[in-house]
C-alpha positions as CSV (number, residue, x, y, z in Angstrom):
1,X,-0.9,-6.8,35.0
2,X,-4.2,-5.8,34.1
3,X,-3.0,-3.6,31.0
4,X,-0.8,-7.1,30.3
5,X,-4.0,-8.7,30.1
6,X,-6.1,-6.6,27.8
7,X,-2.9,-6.4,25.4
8,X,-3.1,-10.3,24.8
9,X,-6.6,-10.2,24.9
10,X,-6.7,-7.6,21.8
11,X,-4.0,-9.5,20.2
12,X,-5.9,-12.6,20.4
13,X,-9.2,-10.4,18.7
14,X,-6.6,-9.8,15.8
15,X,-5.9,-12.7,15.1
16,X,-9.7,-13.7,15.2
17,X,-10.8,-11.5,13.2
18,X,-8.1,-12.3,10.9
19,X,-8.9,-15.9,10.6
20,X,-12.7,-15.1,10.3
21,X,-12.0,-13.0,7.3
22,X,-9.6,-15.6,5.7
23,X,-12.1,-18.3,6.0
24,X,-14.9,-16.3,4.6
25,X,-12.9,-15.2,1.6
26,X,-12.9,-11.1,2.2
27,X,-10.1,-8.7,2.7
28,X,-8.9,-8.3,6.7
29,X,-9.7,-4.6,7.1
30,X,-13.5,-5.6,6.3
31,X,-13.7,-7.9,9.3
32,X,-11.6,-5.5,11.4
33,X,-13.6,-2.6,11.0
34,X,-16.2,-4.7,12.0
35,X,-15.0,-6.4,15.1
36,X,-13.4,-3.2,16.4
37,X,-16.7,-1.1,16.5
38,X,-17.9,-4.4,18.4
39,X,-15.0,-4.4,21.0
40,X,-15.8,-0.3,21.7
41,X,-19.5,-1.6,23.3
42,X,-18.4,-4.5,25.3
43,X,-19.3,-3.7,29.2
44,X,-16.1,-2.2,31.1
45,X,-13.9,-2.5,28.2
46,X,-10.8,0.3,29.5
47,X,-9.8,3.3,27.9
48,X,-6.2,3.8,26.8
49,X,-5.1,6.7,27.1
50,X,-2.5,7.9,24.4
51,X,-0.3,10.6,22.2
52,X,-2.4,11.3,19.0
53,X,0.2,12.0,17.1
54,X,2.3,9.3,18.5
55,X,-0.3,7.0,16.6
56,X,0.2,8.9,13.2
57,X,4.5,8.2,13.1
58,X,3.9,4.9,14.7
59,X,1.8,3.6,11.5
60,X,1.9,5.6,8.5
61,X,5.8,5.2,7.8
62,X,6.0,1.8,7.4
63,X,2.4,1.2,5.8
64,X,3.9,3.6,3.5
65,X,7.3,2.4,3.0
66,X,6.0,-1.2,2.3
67,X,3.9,-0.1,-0.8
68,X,6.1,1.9,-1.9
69,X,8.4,-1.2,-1.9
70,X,6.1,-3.4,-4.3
71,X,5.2,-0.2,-6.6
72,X,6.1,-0.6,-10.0
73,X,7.5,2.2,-11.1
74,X,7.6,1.6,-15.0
75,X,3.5,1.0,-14.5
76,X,3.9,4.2,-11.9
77,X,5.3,6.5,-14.7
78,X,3.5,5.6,-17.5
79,X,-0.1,5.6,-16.3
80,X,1.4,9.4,-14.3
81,X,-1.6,11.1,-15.6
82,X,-4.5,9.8,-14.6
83,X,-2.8,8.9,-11.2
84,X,-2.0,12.2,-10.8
85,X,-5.5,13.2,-11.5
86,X,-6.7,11.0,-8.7
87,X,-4.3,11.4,-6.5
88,X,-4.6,15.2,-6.2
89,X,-7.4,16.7,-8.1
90,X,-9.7,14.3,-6.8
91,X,-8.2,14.6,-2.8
92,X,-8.7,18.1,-3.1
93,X,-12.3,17.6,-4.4
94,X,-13.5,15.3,-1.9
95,X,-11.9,18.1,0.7
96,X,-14.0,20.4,-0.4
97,X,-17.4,18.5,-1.0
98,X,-17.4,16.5,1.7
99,X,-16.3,19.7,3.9
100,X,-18.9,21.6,2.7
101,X,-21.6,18.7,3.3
102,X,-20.6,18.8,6.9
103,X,-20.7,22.3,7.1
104,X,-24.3,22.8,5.1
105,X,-25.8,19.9,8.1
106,X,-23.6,21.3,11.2
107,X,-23.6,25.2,10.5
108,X,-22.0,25.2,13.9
109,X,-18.6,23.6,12.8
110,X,-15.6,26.0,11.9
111,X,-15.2,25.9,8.0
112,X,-11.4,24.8,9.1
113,X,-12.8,21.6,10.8
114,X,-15.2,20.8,8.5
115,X,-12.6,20.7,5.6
116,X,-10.1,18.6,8.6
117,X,-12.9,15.4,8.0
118,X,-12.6,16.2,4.2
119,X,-9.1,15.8,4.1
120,X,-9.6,13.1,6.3
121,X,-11.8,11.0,4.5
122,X,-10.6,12.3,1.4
123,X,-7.3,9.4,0.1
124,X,-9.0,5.8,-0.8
125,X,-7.2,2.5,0.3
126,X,-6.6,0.2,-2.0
127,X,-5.7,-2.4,-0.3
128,X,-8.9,-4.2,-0.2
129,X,-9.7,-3.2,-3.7
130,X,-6.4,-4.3,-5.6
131,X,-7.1,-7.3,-3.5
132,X,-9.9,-8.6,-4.8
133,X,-8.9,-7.3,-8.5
134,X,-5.8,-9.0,-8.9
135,X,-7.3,-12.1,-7.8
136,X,-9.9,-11.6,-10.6
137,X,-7.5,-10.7,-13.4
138,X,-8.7,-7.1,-14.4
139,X,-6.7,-5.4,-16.8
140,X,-3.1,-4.3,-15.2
141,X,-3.7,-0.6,-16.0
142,X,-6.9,-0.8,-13.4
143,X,-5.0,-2.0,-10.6
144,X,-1.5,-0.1,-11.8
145,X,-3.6,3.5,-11.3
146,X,-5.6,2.5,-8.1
147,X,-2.5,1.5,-6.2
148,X,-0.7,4.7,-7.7
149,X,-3.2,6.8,-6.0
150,X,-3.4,5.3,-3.6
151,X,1.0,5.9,-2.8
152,X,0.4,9.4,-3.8
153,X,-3.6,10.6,-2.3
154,X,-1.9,9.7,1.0
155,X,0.7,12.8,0.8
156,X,-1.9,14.8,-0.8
157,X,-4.7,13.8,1.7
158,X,-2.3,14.4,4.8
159,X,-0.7,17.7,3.5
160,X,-4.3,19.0,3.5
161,X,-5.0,17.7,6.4
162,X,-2.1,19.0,8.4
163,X,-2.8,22.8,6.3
164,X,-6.6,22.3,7.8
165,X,-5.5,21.6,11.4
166,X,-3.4,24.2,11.3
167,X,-6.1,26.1,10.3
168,X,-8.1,25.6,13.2
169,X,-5.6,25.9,15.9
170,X,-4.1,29.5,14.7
171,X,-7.5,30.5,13.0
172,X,-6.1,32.4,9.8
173,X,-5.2,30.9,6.6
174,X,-4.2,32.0,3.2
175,X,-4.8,30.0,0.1
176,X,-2.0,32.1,-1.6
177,X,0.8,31.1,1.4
178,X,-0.7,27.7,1.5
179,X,-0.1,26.7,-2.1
180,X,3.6,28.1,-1.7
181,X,3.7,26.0,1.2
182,X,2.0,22.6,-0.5
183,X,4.6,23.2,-3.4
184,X,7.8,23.5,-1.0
185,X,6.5,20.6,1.4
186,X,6.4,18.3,-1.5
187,X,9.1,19.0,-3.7
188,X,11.4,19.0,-0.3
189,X,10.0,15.4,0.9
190,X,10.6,14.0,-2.5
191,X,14.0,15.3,-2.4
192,X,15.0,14.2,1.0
193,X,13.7,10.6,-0.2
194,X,15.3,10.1,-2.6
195,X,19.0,11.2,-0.9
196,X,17.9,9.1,2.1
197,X,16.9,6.2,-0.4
198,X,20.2,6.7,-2.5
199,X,22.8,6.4,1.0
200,X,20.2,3.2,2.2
201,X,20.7,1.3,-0.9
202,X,25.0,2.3,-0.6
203,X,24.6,1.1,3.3
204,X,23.1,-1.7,2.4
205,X,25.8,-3.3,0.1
206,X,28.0,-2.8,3.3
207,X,26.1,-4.7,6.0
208,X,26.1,-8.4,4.9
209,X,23.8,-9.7,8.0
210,X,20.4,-10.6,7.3
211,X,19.2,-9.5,11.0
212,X,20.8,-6.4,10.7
213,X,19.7,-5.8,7.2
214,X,15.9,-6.6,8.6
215,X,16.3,-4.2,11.0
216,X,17.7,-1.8,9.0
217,X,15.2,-1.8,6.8
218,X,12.6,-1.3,9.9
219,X,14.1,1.6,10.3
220,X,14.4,3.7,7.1
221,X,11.2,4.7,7.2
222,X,10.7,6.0,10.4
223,X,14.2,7.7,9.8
224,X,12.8,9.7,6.7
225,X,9.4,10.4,7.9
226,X,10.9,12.0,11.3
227,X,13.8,13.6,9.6
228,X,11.7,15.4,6.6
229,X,9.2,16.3,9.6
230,X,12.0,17.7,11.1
231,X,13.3,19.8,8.8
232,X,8.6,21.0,8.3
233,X,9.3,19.2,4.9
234,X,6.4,16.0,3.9
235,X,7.3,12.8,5.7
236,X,4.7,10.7,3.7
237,X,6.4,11.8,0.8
238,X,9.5,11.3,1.7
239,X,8.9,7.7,2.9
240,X,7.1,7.2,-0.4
241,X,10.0,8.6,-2.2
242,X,12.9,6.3,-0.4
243,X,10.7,3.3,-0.6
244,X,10.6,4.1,-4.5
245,X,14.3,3.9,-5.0
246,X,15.3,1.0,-2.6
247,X,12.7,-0.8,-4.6
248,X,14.4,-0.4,-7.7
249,X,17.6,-1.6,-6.6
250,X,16.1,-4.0,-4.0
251,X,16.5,-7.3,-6.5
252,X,20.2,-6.3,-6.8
253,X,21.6,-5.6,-3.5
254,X,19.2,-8.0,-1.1
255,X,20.0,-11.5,-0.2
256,X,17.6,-14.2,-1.2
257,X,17.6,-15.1,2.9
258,X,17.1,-11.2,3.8
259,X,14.2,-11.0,1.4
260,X,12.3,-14.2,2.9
261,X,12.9,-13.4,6.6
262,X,12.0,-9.3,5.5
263,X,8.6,-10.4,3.8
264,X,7.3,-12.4,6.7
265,X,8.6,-9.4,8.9
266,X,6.8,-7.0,7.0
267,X,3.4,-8.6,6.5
268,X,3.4,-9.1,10.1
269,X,4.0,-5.6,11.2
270,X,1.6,-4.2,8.6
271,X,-1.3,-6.8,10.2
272,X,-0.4,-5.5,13.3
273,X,-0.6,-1.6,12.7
274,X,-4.3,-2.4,11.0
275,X,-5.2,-4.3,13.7
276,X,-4.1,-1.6,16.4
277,X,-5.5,1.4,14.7
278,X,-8.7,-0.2,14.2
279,X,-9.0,-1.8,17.7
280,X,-7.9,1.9,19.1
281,X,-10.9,3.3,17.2
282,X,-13.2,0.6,18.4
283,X,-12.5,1.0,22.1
284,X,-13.3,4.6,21.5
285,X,-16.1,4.9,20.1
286,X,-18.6,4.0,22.4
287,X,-17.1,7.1,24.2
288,X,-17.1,9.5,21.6
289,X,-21.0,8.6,21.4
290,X,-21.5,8.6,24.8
291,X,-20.1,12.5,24.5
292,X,-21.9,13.6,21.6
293,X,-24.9,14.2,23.8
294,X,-25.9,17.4,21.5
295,X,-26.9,15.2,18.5
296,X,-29.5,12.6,18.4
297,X,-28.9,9.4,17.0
298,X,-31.1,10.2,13.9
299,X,-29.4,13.0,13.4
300,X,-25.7,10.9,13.8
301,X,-27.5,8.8,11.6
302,X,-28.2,10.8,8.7
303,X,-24.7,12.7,8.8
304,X,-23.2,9.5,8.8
305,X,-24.8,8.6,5.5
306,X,-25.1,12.0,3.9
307,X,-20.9,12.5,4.1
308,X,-20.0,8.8,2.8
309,X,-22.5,9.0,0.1
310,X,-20.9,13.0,-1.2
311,X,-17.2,11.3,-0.3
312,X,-18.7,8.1,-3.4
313,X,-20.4,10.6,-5.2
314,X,-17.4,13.0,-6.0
315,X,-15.5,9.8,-7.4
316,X,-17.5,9.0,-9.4
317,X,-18.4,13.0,-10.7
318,X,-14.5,13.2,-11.0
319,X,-13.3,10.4,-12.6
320,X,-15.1,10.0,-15.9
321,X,-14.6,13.8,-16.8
322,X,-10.7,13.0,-15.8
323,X,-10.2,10.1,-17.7
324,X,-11.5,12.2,-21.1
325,X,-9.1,15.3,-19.8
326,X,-6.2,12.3,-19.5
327,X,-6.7,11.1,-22.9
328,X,-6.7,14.9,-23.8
329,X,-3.6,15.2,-22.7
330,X,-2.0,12.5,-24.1
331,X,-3.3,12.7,-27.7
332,X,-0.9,12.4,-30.2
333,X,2.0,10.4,-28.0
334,X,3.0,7.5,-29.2
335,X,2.5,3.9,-27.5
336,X,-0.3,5.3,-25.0
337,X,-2.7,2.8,-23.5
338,X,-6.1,2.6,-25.0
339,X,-9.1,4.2,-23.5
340,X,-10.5,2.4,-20.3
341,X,-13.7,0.9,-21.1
342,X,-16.8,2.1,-19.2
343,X,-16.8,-0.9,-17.2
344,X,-13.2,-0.3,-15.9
345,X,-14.3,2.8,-15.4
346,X,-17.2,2.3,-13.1
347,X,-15.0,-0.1,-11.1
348,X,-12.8,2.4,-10.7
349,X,-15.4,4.6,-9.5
350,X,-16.2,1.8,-7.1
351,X,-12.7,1.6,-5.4
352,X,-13.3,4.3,-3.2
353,X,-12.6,2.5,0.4
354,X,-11.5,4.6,3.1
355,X,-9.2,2.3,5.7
356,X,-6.0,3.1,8.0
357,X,-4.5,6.3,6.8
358,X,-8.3,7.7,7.3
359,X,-8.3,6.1,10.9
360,X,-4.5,6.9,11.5
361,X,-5.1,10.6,11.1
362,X,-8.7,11.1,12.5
363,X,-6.5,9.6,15.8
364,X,-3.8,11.9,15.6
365,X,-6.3,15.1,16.1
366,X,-5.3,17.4,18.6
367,X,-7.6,16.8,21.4
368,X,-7.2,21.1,22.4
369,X,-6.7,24.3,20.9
370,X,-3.0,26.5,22.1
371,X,-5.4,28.0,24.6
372,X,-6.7,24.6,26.2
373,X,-9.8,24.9,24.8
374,X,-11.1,21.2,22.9
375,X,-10.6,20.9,18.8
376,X,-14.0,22.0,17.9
377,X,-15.9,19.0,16.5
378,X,-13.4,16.4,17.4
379,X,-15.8,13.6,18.8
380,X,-17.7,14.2,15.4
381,X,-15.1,14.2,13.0
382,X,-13.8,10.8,14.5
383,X,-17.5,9.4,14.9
384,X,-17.7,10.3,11.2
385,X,-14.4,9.4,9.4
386,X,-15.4,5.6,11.3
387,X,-19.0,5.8,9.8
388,X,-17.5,6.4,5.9
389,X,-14.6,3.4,6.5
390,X,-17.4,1.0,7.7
391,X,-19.9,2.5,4.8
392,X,-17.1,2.3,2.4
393,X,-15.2,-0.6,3.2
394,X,-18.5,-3.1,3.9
395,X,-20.9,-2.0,0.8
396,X,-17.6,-1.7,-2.0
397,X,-15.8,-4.0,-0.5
398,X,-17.8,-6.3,-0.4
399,X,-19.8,-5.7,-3.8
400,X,-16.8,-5.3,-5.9
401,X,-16.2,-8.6,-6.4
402,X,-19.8,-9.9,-8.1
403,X,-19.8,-6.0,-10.2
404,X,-16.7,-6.9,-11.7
405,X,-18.4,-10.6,-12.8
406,X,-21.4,-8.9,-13.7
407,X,-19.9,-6.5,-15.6
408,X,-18.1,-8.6,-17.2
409,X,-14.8,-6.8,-17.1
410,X,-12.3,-7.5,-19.5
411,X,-9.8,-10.4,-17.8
412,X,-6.4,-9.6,-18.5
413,X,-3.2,-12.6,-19.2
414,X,-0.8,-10.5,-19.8
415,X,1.0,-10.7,-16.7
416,X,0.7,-14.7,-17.2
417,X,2.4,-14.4,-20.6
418,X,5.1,-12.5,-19.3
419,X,5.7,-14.9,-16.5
420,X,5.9,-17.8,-18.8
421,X,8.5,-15.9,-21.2
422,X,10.3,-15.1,-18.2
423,X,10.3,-18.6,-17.1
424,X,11.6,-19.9,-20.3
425,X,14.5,-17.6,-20.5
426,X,15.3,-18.4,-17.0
427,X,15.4,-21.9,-17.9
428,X,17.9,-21.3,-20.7
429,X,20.1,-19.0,-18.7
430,X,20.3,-22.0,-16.2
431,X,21.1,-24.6,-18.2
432,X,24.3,-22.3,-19.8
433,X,25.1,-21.5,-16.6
434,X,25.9,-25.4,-15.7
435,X,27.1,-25.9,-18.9
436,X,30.0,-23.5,-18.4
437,X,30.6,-24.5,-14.6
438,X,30.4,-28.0,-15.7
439,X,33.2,-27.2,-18.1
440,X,35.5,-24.9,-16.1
441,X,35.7,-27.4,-13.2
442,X,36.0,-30.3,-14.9
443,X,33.1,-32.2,-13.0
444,X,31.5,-35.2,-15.0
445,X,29.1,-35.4,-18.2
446,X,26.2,-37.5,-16.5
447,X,26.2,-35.7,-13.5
448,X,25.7,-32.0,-15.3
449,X,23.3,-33.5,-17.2
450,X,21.5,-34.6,-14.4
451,X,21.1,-31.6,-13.3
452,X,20.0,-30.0,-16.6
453,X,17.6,-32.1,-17.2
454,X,15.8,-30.6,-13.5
455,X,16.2,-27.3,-14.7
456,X,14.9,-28.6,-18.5
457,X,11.7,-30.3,-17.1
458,X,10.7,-26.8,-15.1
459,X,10.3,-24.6,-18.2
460,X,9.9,-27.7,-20.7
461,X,13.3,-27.1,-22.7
462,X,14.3,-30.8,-24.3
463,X,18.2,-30.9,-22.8
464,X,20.4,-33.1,-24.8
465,X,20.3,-37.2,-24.1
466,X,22.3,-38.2,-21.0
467,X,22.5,-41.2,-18.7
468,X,21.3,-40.0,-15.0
469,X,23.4,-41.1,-11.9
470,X,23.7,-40.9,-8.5
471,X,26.3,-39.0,-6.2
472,X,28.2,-36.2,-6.2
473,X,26.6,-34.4,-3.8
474,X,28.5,-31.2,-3.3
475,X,28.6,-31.2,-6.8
476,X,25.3,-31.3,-7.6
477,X,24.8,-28.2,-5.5
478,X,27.6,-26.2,-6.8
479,X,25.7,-26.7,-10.3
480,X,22.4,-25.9,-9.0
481,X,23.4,-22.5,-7.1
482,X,25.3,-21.5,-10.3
483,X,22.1,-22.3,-12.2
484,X,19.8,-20.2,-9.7
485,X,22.8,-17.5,-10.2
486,X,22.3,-17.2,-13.4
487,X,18.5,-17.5,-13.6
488,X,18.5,-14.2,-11.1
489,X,20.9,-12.5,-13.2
490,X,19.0,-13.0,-16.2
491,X,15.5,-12.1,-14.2
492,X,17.0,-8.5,-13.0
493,X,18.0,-8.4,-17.1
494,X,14.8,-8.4,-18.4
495,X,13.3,-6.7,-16.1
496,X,15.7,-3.8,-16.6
497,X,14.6,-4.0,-19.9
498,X,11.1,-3.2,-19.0
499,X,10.3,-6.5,-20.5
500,X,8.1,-8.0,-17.4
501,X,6.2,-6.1,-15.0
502,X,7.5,-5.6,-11.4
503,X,4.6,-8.3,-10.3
504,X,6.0,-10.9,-12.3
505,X,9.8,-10.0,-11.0
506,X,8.6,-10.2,-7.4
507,X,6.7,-13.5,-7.8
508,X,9.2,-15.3,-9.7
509,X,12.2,-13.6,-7.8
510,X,9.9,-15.1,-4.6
511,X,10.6,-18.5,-6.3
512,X,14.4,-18.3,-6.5
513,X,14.4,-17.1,-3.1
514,X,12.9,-20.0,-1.8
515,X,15.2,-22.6,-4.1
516,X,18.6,-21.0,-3.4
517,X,17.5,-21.6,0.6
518,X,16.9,-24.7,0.5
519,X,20.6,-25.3,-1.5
């Protein structure tokens, strides 16, 4: 009962410290870092005891899975570059610097573990960041390569981390094996993906119950995380690559009911994992202080600050000379983006939170060695990776906002153009649409053009004069699903044609979902 308790207790905190950071107008993880830490010092607070790596399939999959979902891949391939060299150049720089910053101020600490907290710390979360910048209207490209990266630093990050563990338990390594091994790992995720996406999408068609399809969809990423695992293959990529493809034919094969009950599903689960992980680090921590007895709390202090302001710095040293090398690349292809500005750049710079994948996998440490002896510098590593997600997530997030006004960063309204195109070709689909069933079926002149003229008002298309009147219920409804029919059909249209951008699609298809309900 007492366990019972403390579960309702933390859930209760969650949703606390959700509602504190609603009110105050900051992303969640800010206010969760926050409160956790707070929990871990609160007199007889209990211990859980746990499976690290139980932690690491419990909430990367569907954290995963779930951006992968929302990722536009026409934005995905076409800014390919410069995500790509984020999301591994720069992972594998930050492993490196930040190792070797650990290892120049704890000469003690095996190489192998001190490039473990590099990898560690190494992928940003966007989350927060693409938060705050698509509530202020940056230009598209910004937020299209920070969420990119961050899909893709998470494989990266992890395979280095898992290749850095492993170092340390067996104590030999090979950078010759290894990159044979990154190559193999990643190319055989990507592929297991995408078959697993491919058959999800064909089962899908087949269910035709919204519960099942919810809990179906629960399910595929925990099915290809453990089955590329399985098979020693790269479950994050494999989650990222399934999630890829069952986005792309999500708007086609889901039901407007699945997709509202899924979304609230979804956002509810992902709270929940952030809120976990970050309590389970809080109630920690006052532990893994209490045990690092050998270091003073100066010297905690000042390797605290000395690896979050290397893990900043090397962002900021890597991106502007990759940004010219991009634009290198690219020279002489037609319809390239222009050149970021130096603003976007900095901002970019900027986005550099650390947040659940970095908590997630400083968990899933092995707490001992194959000959039962403890993971050298595993109190550290976790003390640490907590210190750069508070540094990180409290000082950027919460400064990106007002450095984006100040500035002055370019506001972009393209994705508010597109929506209003969209709109107005919806509109028009609509209204043909109850022409024709208006026709077929024989049903009468005033009512169809009562229900035109609704359709008409929404996108401000002048319908032809018609006397409105009453009845017809049954009708009226047959007209208006038909209408929403064909608005969806036309929506997946142009957006096949890459002529809006999956944000527009989602938010408008969000609209239709909610309309054919209510009918």
């Amino acid at each position: 009962m007492d366990l019972l308790e403390v579960v309702l207790f933390l859930l209760l905190c969650s949703v606390a410290l959700g509602w504190v950071a609603r009110r105050l107008n900051f992303p969640y993880p800010i206010a969760l870092v926050i409160g956790g830490a707070a929990l871990g010092f609160l007199p007889e607070m209990p211990q859980f005891p746990f499976d690290p790596q139980f932690i690491l399939v419990l909430v990367l999959p569907p954290i995963l899975y779930q951006t992968a979902l929302l990722t536009s891949w026409r934005d995905f391939r076409a800014n390919i570059r410069p995500i790509g060299f984020l999301a591994v150049g720069l992972v594998i720089a930050t492993t490196l610097a930040v190792g070797a910053a650990l290892k120049f101020v704890v000469p003690d600490i095996p190489w192998a573990a001190a490039f473990v907290l590099g990898a560690i710390v190494s992928p940003p979360d966007a989350v927060a960041a693409t938060a705050i910048l698509t509530r202020l209207n940056v230009p598209r490209r910004v937020v299209t390569i920070l969420e990119g990266e961050s899909l893709v630093n998470d494989a990266s990050g992890l395979v280095l981390y898992k290749f850095a563990v492993a170092a340390v338990m067996t104590g030999a390594f090979s950078l010759r094996d290894a990159s044979v091994e990154f190559v193999v790992v990643a190319v055989g995720g990507i592929v297991i993906g995408i078959i697993l996406g491919w058959f999800f999408v064909f089962i899908h068609r087949h269910l035709g119950d919204v519960f099942i399809e919810v809990l179906m969809t629960l399910a595929v990423p925990y099915i290809c995380y453990i089955l590329a695992e399985a098979l020693h293959l790269s479950g994050v990529l494999a989650v990222v690559a399934a999630g890829l493809v069952r986005g792309r034919y999500a708007p086609e094969v889901v039901s407007a009911e699945m997709r509202i009950i899924a979304r609230s599903v979804w956002n509810l689960l992902v709270f929940l994992l952030n809120s976990l992980v970050f309590i389970l680090i809080g109630l920690q921590l006052s532990g893994i202080i209490g045990r690092l007895t050998g270091y003073s709390a100066a010297e905690l202090m000042y390797y605290g600050v000395l690896v979050s302001v290397v893990a900043i710095a090397v962002r900021f040293a890597w991106i502007y000379p990759a940004s010219w090398l991009a634009r290198l690349v690219s020279l002489g292809q037609r319809g390239r983006e222009p050149a970021p500005t130096e603003p976007e750049l900095f901002i970019m710079s900027w986005c550099g939170m650390r947040g659940i994948v970095s908590l997630a996998a400083a968990l899933a440490l092995p707490l001992a060695l194959d000959d039962g002896t403890p993971f050298p510098g595993r109190d550290l590593i976790i003390f640490l990776t907590f210190v750069v997600i508070a540094a990180t997530l409290v000082l950027q997030g919460l400064s990106l906002g007002p450095l984006i006004r100040t500035l002055h960063v370019g506001t972009d309204w393209s994705e508010h153009q597109e929506e209003q195109h969209a709109r107005f070709a919806l509109g028009k689909a609509a209204i043909a649409a109850i022409s024709e069933v208006a026709q077929k079926e024989g049903i009468a002149p005033e009512l169809a053009e009562r229900i035109r003229a609704e359709f008409a008002e929404k996108v401000r298309i002048a319908p032809p004069g018609g006397q409105v009147i009453t009845g017809g219920a049954d009708v009226a409804r047959r007209l208006r699903v038909a209408a929403i029919r064909a608005e969806r059909q036309e929506l997946i249209r142009i957006w096949r044609a890459n002529r809006i951008s999956d944000d527009v699609l989602h938010h408008l298809e969000e609209d239709l979902d909610y309309q054919e309900s209510r009918l």
